[in-house]
C-alpha distance (Angstrom), angle and dihedral (degrees) to the residues before:
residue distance angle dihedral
X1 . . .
X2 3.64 . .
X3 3.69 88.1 .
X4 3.65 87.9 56.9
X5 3.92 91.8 47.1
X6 3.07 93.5 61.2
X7 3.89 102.2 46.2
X8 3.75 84.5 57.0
X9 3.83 99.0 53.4
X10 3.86 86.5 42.4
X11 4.00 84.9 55.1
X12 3.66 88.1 42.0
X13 3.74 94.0 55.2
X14 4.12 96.9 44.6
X15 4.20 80.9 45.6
X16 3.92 86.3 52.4
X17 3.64 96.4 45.2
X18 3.67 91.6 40.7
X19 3.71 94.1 59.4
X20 3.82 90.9 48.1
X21 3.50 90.1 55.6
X22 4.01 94.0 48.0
X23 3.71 87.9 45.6
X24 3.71 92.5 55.1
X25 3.75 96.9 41.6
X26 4.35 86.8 46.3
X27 4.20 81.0 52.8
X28 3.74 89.5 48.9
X29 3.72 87.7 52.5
X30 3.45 95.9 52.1
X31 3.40 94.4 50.1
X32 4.09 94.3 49.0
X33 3.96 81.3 47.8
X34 4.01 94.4 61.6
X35 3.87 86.9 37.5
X36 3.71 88.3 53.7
X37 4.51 87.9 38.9
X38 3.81 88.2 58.5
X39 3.85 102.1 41.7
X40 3.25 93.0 51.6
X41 4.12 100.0 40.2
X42 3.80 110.2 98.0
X43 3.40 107.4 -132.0
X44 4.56 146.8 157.8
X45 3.86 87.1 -20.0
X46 3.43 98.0 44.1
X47 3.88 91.6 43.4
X48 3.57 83.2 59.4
X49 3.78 100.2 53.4
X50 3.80 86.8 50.3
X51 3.93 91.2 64.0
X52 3.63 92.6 68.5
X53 3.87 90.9 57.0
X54 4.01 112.3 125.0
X55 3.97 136.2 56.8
X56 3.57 122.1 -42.3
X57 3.69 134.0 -172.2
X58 4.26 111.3 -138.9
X59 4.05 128.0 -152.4
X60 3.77 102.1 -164.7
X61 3.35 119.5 -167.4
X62 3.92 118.1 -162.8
X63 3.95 129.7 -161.0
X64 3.67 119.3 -163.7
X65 3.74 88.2 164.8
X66 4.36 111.2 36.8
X67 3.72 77.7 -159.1
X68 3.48 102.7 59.4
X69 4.45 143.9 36.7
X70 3.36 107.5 -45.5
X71 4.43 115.1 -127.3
X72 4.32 110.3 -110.5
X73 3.43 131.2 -144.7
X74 4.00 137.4 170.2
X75 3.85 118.2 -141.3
X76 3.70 145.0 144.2
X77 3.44 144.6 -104.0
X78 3.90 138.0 -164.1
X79 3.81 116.1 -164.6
X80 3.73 121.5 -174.4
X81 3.96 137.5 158.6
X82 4.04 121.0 -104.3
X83 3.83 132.4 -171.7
X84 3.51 101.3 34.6
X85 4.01 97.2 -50.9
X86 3.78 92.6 -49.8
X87 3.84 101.3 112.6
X88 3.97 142.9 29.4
X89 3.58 121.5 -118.9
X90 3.78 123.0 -170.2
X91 3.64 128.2 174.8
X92 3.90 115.7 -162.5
X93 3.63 129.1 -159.0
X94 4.18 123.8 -177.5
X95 3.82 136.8 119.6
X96 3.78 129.5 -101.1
X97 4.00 122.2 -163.2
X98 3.52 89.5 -23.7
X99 3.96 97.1 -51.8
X100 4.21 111.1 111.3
X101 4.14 105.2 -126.1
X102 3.50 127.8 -159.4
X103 3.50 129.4 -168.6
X104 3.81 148.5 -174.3
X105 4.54 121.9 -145.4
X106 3.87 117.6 -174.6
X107 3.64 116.4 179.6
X108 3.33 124.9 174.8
X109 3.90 139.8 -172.6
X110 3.97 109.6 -127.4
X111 4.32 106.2 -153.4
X112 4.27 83.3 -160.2
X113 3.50 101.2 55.0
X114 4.06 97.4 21.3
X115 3.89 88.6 -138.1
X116 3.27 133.3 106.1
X117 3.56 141.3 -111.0
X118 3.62 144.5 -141.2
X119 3.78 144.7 -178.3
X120 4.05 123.6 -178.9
X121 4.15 127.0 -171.5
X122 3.46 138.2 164.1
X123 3.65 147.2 160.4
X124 3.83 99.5 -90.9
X125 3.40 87.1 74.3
X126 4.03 152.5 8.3
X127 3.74 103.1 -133.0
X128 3.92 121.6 89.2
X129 3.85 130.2 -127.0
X130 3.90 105.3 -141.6
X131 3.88 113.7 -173.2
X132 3.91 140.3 169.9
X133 3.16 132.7 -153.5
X134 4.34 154.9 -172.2
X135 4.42 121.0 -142.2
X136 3.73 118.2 -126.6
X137 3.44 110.2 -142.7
X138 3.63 94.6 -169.4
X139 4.21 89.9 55.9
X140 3.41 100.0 39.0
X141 3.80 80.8 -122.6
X142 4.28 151.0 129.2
X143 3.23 113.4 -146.0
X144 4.08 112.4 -168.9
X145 3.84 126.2 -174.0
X146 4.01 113.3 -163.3
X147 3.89 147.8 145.0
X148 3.67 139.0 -108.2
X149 4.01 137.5 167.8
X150 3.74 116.3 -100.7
X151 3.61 98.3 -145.8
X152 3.48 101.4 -144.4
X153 3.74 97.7 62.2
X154 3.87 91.9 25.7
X155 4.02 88.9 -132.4
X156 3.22 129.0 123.3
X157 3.95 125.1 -105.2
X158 3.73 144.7 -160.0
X159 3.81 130.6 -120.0
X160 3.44 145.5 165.2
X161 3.59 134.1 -137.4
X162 3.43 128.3 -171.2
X163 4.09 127.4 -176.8
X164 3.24 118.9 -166.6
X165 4.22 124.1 -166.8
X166 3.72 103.4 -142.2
X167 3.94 90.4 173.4
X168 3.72 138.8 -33.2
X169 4.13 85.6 -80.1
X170 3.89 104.0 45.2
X171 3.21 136.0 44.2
X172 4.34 134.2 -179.5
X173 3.73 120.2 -148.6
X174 3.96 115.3 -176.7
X175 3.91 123.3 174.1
X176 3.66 121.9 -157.6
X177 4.14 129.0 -159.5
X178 3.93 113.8 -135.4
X179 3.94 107.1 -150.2
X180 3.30 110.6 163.6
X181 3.36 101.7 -11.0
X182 4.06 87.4 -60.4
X183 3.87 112.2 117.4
X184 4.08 111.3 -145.1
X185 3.84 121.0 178.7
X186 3.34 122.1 -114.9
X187 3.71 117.4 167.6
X188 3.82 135.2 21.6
X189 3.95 123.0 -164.0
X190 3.82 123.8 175.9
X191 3.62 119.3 -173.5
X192 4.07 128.0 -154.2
X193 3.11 117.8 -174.8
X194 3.62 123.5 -118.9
């Protein structure tokens, strides 16, 4: 009997313990769970992104010297909101010496690292420009700093974008090279809506 006794408080006690331990883990869940909740919640950043959803008609303005007049071209663009609101999308249509271009922008806002992110292609190449990037409240601006091959040297270079909200109806984009440490424009794009 006593034997038995104590078999049952020793399977008690691992019970006990056992419990404890699934309680914590359950807690641990739960917390992962509203980790998980907020990452993946769009929310202010991505509630900005959604305002520029709609048609817009570009000006883009192209330097192949900084130096010197920059080349001009009309386009448009369609921007629109994918995955439930989390991400940008914007497609981009315009001509460039004579070729027609197309290209694709996604830029999202990432709740973990509270920066954002962006990804450019296009049919005048195969590479992809990957940037990230902080808001400035006080500009009314995103300012991203990323990489992409220059296909001539096959290495890969800096640049800078920066895109600036002037008002619900226009918006500036201007890119920057870094060589060397020196920034030099390169390309100018304002949008109006249509």
């Amino acid at each position: 009997m006593l034997y038995l006794s104590r078999n049952v408080l020793i399977f008690l006690l691992f019970l006990g313990s056992s419990t404890f331990l699934f309680a914590q883990d359950a807690e641990d869940q739960a917390a992962q769970m509203q980790v998980w909740t907020e990452y993946m919640t769009p929310g202010p950043m991505h509630e900005m992104l959604a305002k520029s959803v709609g048609d817009w008609k570009t000006i883009s303005r192209f330097w192949m010297d900084p130096a010197g007049e920059p080349m001009e071209s009309e386009g448009t663009g369609k921007t629109e909101m994918i995955l439930g609101g989390r991400y940008q999308k914007s497609t981009h249509k315009s001509s460039m010496m004579g070729m027609e271009t197309e290209g694709i922008f996604i830029m999202g806002y990432d709740n973990a690292t509270q920066e954002f992110t962006a990804t450019w292609i296009d049919n005048i190449g195969t590479g992809t420009a990957i940037a990230k990037g902080r808001y400035d409240e006080s500009t009314n601006s995103i300012t991203l700093n990323g990489t992409m091959v220059d296909p001539t040297s096959k290495q890969e270079m800096k640049f800078k974008e920066v895109y600036k909200f002037l008002d619900n109806d226009h918006h500036l984009l201007e890119m920057y090279i870094v060589i060397d440490g020196q920034e030099s424009k390169s390309l100018e794009i304002e949008f109006v809506r249509q």
